[in-house]
C-alpha positions as CSV (number, residue, x, y, z in Angstrom):
1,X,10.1,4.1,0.1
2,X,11.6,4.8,-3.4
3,X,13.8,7.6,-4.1
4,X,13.0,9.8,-7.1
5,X,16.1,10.3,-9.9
6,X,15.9,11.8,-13.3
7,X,17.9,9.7,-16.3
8,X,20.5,12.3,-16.3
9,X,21.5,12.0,-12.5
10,X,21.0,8.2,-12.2
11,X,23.7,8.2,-15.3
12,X,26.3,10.6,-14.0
13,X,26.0,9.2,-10.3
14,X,25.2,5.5,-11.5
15,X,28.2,3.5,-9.3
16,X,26.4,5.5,-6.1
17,X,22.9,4.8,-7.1
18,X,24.5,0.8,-7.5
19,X,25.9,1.1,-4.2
20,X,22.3,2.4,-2.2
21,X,20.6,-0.2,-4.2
22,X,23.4,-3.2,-2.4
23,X,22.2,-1.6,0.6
24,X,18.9,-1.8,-0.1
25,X,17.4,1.7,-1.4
26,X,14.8,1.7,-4.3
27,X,15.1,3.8,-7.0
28,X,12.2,5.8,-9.5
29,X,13.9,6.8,-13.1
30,X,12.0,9.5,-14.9
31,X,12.6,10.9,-17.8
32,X,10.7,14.4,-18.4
33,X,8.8,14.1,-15.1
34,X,7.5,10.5,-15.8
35,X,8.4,7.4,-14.5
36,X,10.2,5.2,-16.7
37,X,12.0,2.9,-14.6
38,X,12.6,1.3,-11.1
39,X,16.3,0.3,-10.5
40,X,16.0,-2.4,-7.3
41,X,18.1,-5.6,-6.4
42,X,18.2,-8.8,-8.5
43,X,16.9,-10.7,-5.8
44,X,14.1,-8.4,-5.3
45,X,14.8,-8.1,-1.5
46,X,15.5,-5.0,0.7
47,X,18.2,-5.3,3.0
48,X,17.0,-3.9,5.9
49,X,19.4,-1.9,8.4
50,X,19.7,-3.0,11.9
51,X,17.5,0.1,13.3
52,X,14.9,-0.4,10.7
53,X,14.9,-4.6,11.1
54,X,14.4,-3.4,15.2
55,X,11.7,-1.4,14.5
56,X,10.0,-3.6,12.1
57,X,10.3,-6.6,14.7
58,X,8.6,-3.8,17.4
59,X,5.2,-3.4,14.7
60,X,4.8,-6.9,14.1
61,X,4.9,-7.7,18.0
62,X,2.7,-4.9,18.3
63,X,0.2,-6.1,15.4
64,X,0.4,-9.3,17.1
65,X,-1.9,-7.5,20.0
66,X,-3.6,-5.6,18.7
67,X,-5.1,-2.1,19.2
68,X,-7.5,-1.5,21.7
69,X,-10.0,-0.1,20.1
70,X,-12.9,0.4,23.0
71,X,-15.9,-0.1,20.4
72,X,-16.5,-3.9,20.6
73,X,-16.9,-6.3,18.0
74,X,-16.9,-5.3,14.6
75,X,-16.7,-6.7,11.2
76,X,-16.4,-4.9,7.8
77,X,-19.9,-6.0,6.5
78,X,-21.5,-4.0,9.6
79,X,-18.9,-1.2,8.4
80,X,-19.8,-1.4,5.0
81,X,-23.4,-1.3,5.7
82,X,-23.2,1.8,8.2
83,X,-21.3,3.7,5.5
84,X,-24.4,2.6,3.0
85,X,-26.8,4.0,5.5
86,X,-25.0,7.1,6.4
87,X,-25.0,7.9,2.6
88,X,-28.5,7.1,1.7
89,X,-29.8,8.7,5.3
Protein backbone atom coordinates (compact mmCIF):
# COMPACT_ATOMS: atom_id res chain seq x y z
CA UNK A 1 0.00 0.00 0.00
CA UNK A 2 1.25 3.47 -1.00
CA UNK A 3 1.73 6.27 1.28
CA UNK A 4 0.09 9.59 0.43
CA UNK A 5 2.67 12.95 0.34
CA UNK A 6 2.09 16.38 -0.94
CA UNK A 7 5.14 17.97 -3.21
CA UNK A 8 5.97 20.21 -0.45
CA UNK A 9 6.59 17.42 2.27
CA UNK A 10 8.22 14.83 -0.13
CA UNK A 11 10.71 17.98 -0.81
CA UNK A 12 11.50 19.04 2.71
CA UNK A 13 11.73 15.32 3.98
CA UNK A 14 13.13 13.89 0.57
CA UNK A 15 16.46 11.82 2.07
CA UNK A 16 13.63 10.08 4.48
CA UNK A 17 11.14 9.48 1.81
CA UNK A 18 14.58 7.93 -0.21
CA UNK A 19 15.29 5.87 2.74
CA UNK A 20 11.40 4.13 3.13
CA UNK A 21 11.59 3.69 -0.48
CA UNK A 22 15.29 1.39 -0.01
CA UNK A 23 13.18 -0.33 2.38
CA UNK A 24 10.53 -0.85 0.27
CA UNK A 25 7.60 1.82 0.99
CA UNK A 26 5.64 3.31 -2.00
CA UNK A 27 5.10 6.63 -2.31
CA UNK A 28 1.80 8.95 -4.00
CA UNK A 29 3.05 12.78 -4.87
CA UNK A 30 0.20 15.15 -5.18
CA UNK A 31 0.22 18.41 -5.88
CA UNK A 32 -3.19 20.33 -4.90
CA UNK A 33 -4.93 17.10 -3.88
CA UNK A 34 -4.10 15.21 -7.17
CA UNK A 35 -1.78 12.62 -7.89
CA UNK A 36 1.06 13.58 -9.83
CA UNK A 37 3.60 11.10 -9.10
CA UNK A 38 4.69 7.72 -7.61
CA UNK A 39 8.23 7.67 -6.15
CA UNK A 40 9.12 3.57 -5.94
CA UNK A 41 12.45 1.61 -6.37
CA UNK A 42 14.44 1.39 -9.70
CA UNK A 43 14.07 -2.13 -9.74
CA UNK A 44 10.46 -1.95 -9.31
CA UNK A 45 10.60 -4.52 -6.39
CA UNK A 46 9.28 -4.19 -2.80
CA UNK A 47 11.51 -5.38 -0.28
CA UNK A 48 9.49 -7.22 1.91
CA UNK A 49 10.22 -7.30 5.86
CA UNK A 50 10.70 -10.58 7.51
CA UNK A 51 7.10 -10.44 9.29
CA UNK A 52 5.42 -9.42 6.18
CA UNK A 53 7.63 -12.21 3.79
CA UNK A 54 6.25 -14.75 6.85
CA UNK A 55 2.88 -13.79 6.44
CA UNK A 56 2.86 -13.72 2.74
CA UNK A 57 4.46 -17.41 2.66
CA UNK A 58 1.33 -18.28 5.29
CA UNK A 59 -1.47 -16.89 2.30
CA UNK A 60 0.05 -18.56 -0.42
CA UNK A 61 0.15 -22.01 1.54
CA UNK A 62 -3.18 -21.23 2.53
CA UNK A 63 -4.38 -20.39 -1.18
CA UNK A 64 -2.69 -23.44 -2.09
CA UNK A 65 -5.81 -25.29 -0.16
CA UNK A 66 -8.11 -23.65 -0.61
CA UNK A 67 -11.35 -22.52 1.20
CA UNK A 68 -13.93 -24.69 2.07
CA UNK A 69 -16.61 -23.33 0.81
CA UNK A 70 -19.62 -26.05 1.56
CA UNK A 71 -21.60 -25.22 -1.78
CA UNK A 72 -20.07 -27.71 -4.29
CA UNK A 73 -18.90 -27.23 -7.60
CA UNK A 74 -19.18 -23.99 -9.14
CA UNK A 75 -17.92 -22.16 -12.08
CA UNK A 76 -18.31 -18.45 -12.94
CA UNK A 77 -20.56 -19.07 -16.07
CA UNK A 78 -23.29 -20.72 -13.60
CA UNK A 79 -22.44 -17.44 -11.39
CA UNK A 80 -22.75 -15.16 -14.06
CA UNK A 81 -25.88 -16.62 -15.25
CA UNK A 82 -27.61 -16.77 -11.64
CA UNK A 83 -26.75 -13.04 -11.27
CA UNK A 84 -28.57 -12.63 -14.96
CA UNK A 85 -31.57 -14.42 -13.63
CA UNK A 86 -31.73 -12.78 -10.32
CA UNK A 87 -31.86 -9.40 -12.15
CA UNK A 88 -34.33 -10.10 -14.91
CA UNK A 89 -36.51 -12.33 -12.23
Amino acid sequence: MSKTITLRAANQAFSRCIREVEAGEEFVITRNGKAVARLISADGKRVLTPAQEAARVRALEIMKQGWPLNVGRFNRDEIYQERIDRYRG
